[in-house]
C-alpha positions, 0 to 999 in steps of 0.5 A: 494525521501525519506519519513519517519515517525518518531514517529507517535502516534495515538488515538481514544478517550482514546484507543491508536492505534499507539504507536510512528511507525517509518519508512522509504521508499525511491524511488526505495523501496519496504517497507512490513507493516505486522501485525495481525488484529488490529495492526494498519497497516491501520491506519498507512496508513491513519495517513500518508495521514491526514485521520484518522476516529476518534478523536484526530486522530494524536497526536504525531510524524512526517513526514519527506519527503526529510528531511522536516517536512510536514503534512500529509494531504499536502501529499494527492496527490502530494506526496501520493497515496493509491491504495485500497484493495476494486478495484471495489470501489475505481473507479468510477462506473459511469466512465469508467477506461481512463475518471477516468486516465484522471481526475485523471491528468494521460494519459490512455494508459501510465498509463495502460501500466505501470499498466501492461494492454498494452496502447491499452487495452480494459480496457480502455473502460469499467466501474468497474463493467464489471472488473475481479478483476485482471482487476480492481486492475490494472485498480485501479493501474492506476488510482493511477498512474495518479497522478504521486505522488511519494509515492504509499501506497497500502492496502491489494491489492492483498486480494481475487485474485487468486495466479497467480494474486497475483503474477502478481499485486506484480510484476507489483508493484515492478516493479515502480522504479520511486515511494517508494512503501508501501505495507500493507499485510497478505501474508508474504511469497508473498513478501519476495523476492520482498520487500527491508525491512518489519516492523511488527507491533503489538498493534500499534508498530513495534515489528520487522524489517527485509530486508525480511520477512524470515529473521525475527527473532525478534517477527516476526518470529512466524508470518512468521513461521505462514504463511508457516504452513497456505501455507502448509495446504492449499497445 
């Protein structure tokens, strides 16, 4: 399964947020959206499932799934699902995490187990709020996966963990090589030698593309040159 987008121009009112983004993810594949704040990569991810929040919304562009046109809001669950940088909030706080796998359409065990937690997890049995975050990302990831859409869009999911959970979360997702993966992220140097292409977006378009983040060298490159300064601060 192949899903691109071609050309995809947004607004909301008169002020232009995506200015014609293209790009292409495909089974097997996955595909870094980086961008400092406000370029655009969340909207991206909405316009790709019909649900940006302001008017007129998409303007120009199209996807493409399998050489197919199709609109964006018939993607919404058959073709995608968007594991969200808020866990905790995307699961229902009055289900437990196998009642939400079920309704979702997926099997509890199957579905955590492919989310990294085991079929016999006691995850499976608890509400959101009794989670850790790791816990509650991967019990998010398999909800997500409950639809069995082939496309997973996944923001921010790794923002607010600890790094060895950072790594765990970015390993789990790249090991699903049944779906195209979309990962929006600030951590550069956390997906480089996970990802099979990234695209830099800035002021709504993709300024740069590269198969790695360190390979960069259009407009990216300050990004990722930013990155390691901001990793050896820290350390």
């Amino acid at each position: 399964m192949r899903l691109s987008a071609e050309g995809l121009c947004a607004e909301a009112g008169t002020r232009p947020v995506l200015a014609g983004v293209s790009f292409t993810v495909a089974t097997g594949e996955l595909v870094a959206i980086v961008g400092p704040s406000g370029s655009g990569k969340s909207a991206l991810l909405r316009a790709l499932l019909g649900l940006l929040p302001f008017h007129p919304g998409l303007t120009g562009g199209r996807v493409i799934v399998d050489g197919e046109p199709v609109e964006p809001s018939r993607l919404r669950g058959r073709v995608v699902s968007k594991l969200y940088q808020d866990a905790r909030g995307s699961l229902d706080p009055l289900s437990t995490v196998a009642a939400s796998i079920r309704r979702a359409g997926g099997d509890p065990g199957a579905c955590l187990q492919r989310a990294g937690l085991g079929d016999a997890s006691p995850v499976a049995t608890r509400y959101p709020h009794e989670l850790s975050g790791g816990m509650a990302q991967r019990a998010a990831l398999a909800v997500a996966l409950a639809a069995a859409s082939p496309v997973l869009v996944c923001d921010e999911p790794t923002t607010g963990l600890d790094a060895p959970v950072q790594r765990e979360i970015l390993a789990e997702l790249r090991s699903l090589r049944e779906h195209a993966v979309v990962l929006v992220t600030h951590d550069l140097e956390l997906v480089d030698p996970a990802c099979d292409r990234v695209y830099v977006l800035d002021g709504g378009r993709v300024v740069d593309e590269a198969p790695r983040p360190s390979s960069l060298r259009g407009s990216g490159r300050a990004l990722w040159q930013a990155t390691l300064a901001l990793r050896r601060r820290r350390a």
